[in-house]
N, C-alpha and C positions, 0 to 999 in steps of 0.2 A: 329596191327589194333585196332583203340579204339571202343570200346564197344559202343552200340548205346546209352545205356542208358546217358552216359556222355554229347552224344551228345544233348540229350532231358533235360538235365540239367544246360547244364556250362553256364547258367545266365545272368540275367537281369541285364541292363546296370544302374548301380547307380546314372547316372547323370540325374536326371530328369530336363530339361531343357537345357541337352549338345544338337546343333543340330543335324542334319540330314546330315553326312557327304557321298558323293559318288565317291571322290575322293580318289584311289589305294594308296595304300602304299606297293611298291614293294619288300620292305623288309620280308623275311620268318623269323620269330621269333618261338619262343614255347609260347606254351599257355597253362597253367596249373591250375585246379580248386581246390578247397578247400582240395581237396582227394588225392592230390599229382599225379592225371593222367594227359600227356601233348599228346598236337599232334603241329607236325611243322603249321606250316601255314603263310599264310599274311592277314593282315585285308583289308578289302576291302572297306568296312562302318558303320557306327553307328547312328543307330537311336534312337532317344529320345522318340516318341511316343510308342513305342514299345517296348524302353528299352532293345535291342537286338543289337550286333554285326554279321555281314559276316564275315565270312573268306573263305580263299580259300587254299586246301593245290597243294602242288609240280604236283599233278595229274590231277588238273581242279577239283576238287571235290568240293563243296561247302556246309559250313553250317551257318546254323544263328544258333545263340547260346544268350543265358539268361549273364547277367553279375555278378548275385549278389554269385553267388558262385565259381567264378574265385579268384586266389590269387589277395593279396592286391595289389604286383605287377603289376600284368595285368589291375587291374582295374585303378591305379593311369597313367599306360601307355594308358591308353583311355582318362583318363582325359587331359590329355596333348597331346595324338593325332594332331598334326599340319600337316594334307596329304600335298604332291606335289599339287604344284594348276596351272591347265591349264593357262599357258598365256592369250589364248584367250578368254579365261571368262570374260575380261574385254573389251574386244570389243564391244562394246554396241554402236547399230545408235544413233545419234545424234536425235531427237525428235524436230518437229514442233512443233510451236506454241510458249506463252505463257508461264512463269514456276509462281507455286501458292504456298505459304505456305502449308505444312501439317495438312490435317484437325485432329481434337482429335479424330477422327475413326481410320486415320491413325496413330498418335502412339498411339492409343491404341492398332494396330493391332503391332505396331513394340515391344509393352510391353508382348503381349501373344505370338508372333508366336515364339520363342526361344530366344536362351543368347550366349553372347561370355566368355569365359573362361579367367580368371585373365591372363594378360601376358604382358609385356613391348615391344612396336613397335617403337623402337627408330629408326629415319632418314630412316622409313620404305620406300620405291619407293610408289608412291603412285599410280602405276597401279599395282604395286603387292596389295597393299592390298584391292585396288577395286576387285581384281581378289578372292581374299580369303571371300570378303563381300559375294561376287554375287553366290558364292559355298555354303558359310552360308543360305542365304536368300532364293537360289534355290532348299534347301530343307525343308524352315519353314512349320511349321503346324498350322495352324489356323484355325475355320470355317469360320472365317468373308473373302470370296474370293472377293468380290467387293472390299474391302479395303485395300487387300494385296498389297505392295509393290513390285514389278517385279523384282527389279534391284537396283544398282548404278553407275552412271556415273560421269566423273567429267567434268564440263561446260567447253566449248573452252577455255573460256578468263580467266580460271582462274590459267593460273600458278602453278598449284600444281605439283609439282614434287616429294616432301618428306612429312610424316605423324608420325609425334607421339603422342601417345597416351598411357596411362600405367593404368591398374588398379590390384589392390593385391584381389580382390576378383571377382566370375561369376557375371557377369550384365545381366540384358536383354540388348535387341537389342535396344529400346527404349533408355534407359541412356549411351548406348555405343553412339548412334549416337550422343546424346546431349554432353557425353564429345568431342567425337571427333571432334565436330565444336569449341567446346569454347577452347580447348585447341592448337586447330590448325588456331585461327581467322578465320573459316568458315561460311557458311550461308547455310543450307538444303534448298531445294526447292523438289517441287516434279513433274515433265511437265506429258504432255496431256497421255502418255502411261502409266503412273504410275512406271516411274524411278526416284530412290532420286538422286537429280543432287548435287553435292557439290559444292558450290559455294565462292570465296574468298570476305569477307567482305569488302565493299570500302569505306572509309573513304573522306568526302571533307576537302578540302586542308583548313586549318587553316587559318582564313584571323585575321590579325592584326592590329590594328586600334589606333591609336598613338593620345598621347594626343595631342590639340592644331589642329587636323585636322577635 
């Protein structure tokens, strides 16, 4: 049985700016802090505001615990944390109306409310990673709530099937979104509920104009 005191201790989550993950990871691992004491467990979530990890052990017990005095191991295994992501997260209604550029409220909201972690999304499905967005976003922290962003969806006509996108260091949500359009010929938009619709950039057709006509 671990000692409670451990439990009031084992540490604040280092990543200040990792989001708000709430999605299970069913895997039971050990968990071990600075002092060489472990308990089995699964992590459950991690939040950035709070700078705190969930776990759960074998028994349904539950704790939130601090990160910053967890082995280096444990804490680089958060940093990298990628949960199971519900399919259906990315089921998202389709939205009346109208779609509008993003106002500088909104990323300014998408530059403070959290960050994605360096990582390479190569020929990602691109309803998997709407699914992984909308997990991200549906735990951002902001105060500015009139401007938050709800969701991602991607526009009917836009063919997106595949998504890459790669960065070697954390971004916010702000310049992740901005790579992810220019790297993937996209266009953001944001409709009437406040979902960022991804949209494929349309080009007109090249007209050519020959001398002598």
């Amino acid at each position: 049985m671990i000692p409670n005191k451990l439990l009031a201790c084992l540490v604040t989550l280092l990543l200040c700016g990792y989001p708000f993950n709430t999605a299970v990871d069913d895997s039971v691992r050990t968990w071990t802090d600075v002092q060489g004491r472990s308990i089995e467990a699964r992590l459950l979530q991690a939040d950035t505001s709070k700078a705190t990890i969930e776990i759960e052990r074998a028994d349904g017990v539950r704790f939130t615990l601090p990160i910053a005095r967890l082995s280096q191991a444990d804490q680089q295994f958060v940093l990298n944390w990628q949960p199971e992501v519900d399919s259906t997260a990315s089921a998202l209604p389709s939205s009346s109306g109208s779609l509008a550029e993003l106002s500088p409220a909104q990323w300014e909201w998408l530059a403070q409310a959290g960050s994605m972690t360096a990582r390479k999304y190569v020929n990602s499905p691109a309803e998997q990673m709407v699914a992984l967005l909308n997990t991200r976003l549906g735990g951002a922290r902001s105060p500015k709530v009139k401007e938050a962003i709800k969701g991602v969806r991607i526009d009917e006509d836009a063919d997106l099937t595949e998504i890459n996108v790669e960065f070697d260091h954390t971004v916010s949500f702000s310049t992740f979104f901005k790579e992810l359009a220019e790297q993937n010929s996209l266009q953001l938009r944001v409709d009437a509920n406040g979902f960022l619709v991804l949209q494929r950039v349309r080009t007109s057709a090249l007209k050519i104009k020959f001398l002598g006509n």
